[in-house]
N, C-alpha and C positions, 0 to 999 in steps of 0.2 A: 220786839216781837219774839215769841219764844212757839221753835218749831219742833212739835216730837216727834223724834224716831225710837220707832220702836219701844215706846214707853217713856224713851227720856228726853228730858226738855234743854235745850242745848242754848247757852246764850252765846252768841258770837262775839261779845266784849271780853269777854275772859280770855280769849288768846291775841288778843293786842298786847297786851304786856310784855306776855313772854317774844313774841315777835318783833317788836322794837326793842329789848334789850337784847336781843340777838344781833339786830341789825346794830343796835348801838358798839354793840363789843367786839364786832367786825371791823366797824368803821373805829373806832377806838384802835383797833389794833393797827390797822392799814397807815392812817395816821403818826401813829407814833412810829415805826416801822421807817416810812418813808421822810419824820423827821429826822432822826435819828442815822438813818443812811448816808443822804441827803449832806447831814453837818460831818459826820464821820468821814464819808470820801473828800470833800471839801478842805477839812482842817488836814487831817491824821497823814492821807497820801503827798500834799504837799511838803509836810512837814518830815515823813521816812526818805521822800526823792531829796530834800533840800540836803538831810543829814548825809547821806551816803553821797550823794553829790560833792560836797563841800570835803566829806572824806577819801576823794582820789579812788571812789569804787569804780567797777568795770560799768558800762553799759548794761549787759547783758546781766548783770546783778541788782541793779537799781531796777528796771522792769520788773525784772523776777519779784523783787522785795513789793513794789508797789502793786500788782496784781495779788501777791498773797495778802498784802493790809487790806484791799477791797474784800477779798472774801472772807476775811478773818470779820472785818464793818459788818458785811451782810448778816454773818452768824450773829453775831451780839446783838445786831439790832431786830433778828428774829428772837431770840430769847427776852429781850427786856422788854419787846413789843405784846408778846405773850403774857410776860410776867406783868406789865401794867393793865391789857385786859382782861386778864382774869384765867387764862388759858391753863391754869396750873397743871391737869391733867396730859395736856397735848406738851406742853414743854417739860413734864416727865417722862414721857414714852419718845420726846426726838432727845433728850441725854441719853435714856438708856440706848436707844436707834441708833443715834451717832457712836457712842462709843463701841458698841458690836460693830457697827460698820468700819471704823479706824483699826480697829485690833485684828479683820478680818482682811483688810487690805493690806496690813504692817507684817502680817505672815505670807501672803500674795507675793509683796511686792519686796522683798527685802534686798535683792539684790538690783529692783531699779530705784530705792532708794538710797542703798550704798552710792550707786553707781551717781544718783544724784547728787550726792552729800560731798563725794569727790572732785564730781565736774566743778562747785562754788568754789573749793580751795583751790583748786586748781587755775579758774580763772581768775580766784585772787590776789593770791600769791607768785603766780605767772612765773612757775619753774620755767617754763618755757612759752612760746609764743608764733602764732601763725609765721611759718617759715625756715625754722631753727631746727634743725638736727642733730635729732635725739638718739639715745641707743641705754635700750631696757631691757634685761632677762634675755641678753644675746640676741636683741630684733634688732634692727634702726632704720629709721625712715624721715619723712622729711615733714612735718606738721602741716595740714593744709587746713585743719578745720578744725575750733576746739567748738566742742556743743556739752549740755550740762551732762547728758549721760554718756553719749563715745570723744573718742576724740580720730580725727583722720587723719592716716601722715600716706604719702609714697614713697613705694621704697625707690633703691637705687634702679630696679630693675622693670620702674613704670610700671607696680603693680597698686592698687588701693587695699591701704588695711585700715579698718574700722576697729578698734583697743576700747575694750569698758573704761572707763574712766577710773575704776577703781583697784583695775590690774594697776595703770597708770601712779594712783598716788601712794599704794602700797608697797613702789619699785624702786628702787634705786635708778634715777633716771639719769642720764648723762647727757649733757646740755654741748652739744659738741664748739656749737657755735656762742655761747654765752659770751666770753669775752673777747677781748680785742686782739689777744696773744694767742696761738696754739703753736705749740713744738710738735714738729714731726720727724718720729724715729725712724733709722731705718737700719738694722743688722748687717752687716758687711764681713764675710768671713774670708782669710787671708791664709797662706801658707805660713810653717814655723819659720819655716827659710828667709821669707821675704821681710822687707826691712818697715815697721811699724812704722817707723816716722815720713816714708817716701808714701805709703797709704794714707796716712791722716793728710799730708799735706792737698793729695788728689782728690779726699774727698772733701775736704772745706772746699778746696777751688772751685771743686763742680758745681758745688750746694751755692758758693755764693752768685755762680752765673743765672741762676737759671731767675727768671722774672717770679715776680710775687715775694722773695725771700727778702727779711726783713734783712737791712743791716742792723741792730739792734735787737733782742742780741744777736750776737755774732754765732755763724756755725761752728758747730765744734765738732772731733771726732774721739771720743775717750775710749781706751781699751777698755771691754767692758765682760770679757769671759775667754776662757782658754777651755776652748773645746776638744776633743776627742781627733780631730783632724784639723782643726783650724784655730786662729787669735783669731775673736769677735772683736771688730770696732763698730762702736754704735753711731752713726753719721745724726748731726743735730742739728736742725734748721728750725727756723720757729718764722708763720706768716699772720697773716689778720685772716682769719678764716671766714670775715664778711666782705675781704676783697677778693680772694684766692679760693680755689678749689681744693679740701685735700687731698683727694685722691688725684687729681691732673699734677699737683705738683709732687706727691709722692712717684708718682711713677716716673717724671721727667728723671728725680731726683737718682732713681734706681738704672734706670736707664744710660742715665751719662754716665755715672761714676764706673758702669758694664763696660763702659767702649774705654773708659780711660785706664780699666787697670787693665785690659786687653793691650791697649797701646803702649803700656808702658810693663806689661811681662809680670805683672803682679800677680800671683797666683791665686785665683778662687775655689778651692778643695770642696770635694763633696765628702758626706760622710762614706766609707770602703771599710773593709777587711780585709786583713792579709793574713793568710796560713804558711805555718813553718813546721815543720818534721819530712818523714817519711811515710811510704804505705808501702807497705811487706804482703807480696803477694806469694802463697802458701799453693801444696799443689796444683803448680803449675801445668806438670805433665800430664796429669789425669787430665786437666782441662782439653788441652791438647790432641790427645787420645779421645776423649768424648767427639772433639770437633772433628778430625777427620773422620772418623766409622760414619 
């Protein structure tokens, strides 16, 4: 039946065509889209967890990896889903859309993708590790949390600091507790008078009473500088710095070897100056004369 408006005769068969290949190239798309997702997440994330698994990766990196292959799945299978329904126009305008949006993010965000880029090496290479104390650019504190973008440590003084991660991998970091060995120094300064060999022998003694010190090696005391008022002996103990404290046992260490050169008359010098001449004092008597009047 053909109804006019307005002059023209309109048959309503004519837009069944275009209207089921609409619908067609929707469901077409939907389709493929959600086969292609579908097998992608299925195969590809089993197979990125298996690989990184198998390779001794962190936890915290396998997630990472496996959430990024899902939305890396998502994109492709938006694009090929497009590209086999015919969407050629709309998946021109989301490349160009994606990449404005990437390029405008990567100047955004450059410093939490540094920051990002660090945290991965970092948890994978594992310069250090929840617990271990560290000392970077004159800080040090004690790791309590590594996350991809900061990392937490506290310090000695029960304070929280939160470190970019990329101060971190850009630093000279010192791993205090890394191995099983650490020597600890400690400066001991002595009169010229006094006899070197009666101070070395007080300070091994001390060093080797005190608990935590390793026998192996053995402490030792080497003359190590001839200062301006004093012979420096360098006192050497070495402990496991994941059984012992260093600072509890540096201080015992400084502590005792106080009370034993005190015991035994061994002289501890500070740095002093000493003046030698005369001072010639010039009229006197005017002085004298001003002060009485």
């Amino acid at each position: 039946m053909v109804t006019p408006i307005q002059g023209v005769a309109l048959d309503p068969q004519q837009y069944v065509p275009p209207l089921v290949s609409a619908v067609t190239t929707v469901v077409l798309f939907i389709v493929v889209f959600v086969i292609i997702y579908l097998l992608g997440k299925y195969f590809l994330t089993r197979a990125v967890e298996h690989s990184l698994r198998r390779r001794d990766f962190d936890e915290t990196l396998v997630g990472l990896m496996v959430s990024t292959t899902v939305v890396v799945i998502a994109v492709v299978a938006v694009a090929l889903a497009a590209t086999v329904a015919g969407f050629g126009v709309v998946l021109a305008a989301f490349a160009t859309l994606a990449g404005a949006l990437a390029l405008a993010v990567g100047f955004a965000a450059q410093d939490l993708i540094a920051n990002f880029v660090a945290g991965v090496f970092i948890i994978q290479d594992e310069p250090f590790t929840v617990g271990d104390w560290i000392e970077w650019n004159g800080n040090s504190g004690v790791v309590r949390d590594i996350q991809l973008r900061v990392t937490k440590l506290d310090t000695f003084d029960n304070q929280l600091v939160t470190v970019p991660n990329s101060d971190l991998a850009s630093a000279a970091v010192i791993n205090n507790v890394a191995n099983d060995q650490r020597r600890v120094s400690v400066d001991f300064g002595i009169g010229y008078d006094d006899d070197t060999g009666q101070a070395r022998d007080a300070i091994i003694d001390e060093g080797t009473q005190i608990d935590g010190v390793l026998e192996e090696p053995a402490p030792t005391a080497p003359v190590t500088g001839l200062g301006d008022s004093a012979v420096v002996l360098q006192g050497r103990i070495w402990i496991d710095p994941n059984e012992s404290s260093y600072g509890a046992i540096r201080a015992q260490f400084v502590e005792a070897v106080k009370h034993r050169f005190d015991s035994e008359g061994i002289d501890m010098p500070y740095p002093n100056t000493e003046l030698s001449g005369g001072i010639e004092v010039t009229n006197a008597g005017e002085f004298e004369a001003v002060t009485s009047d």
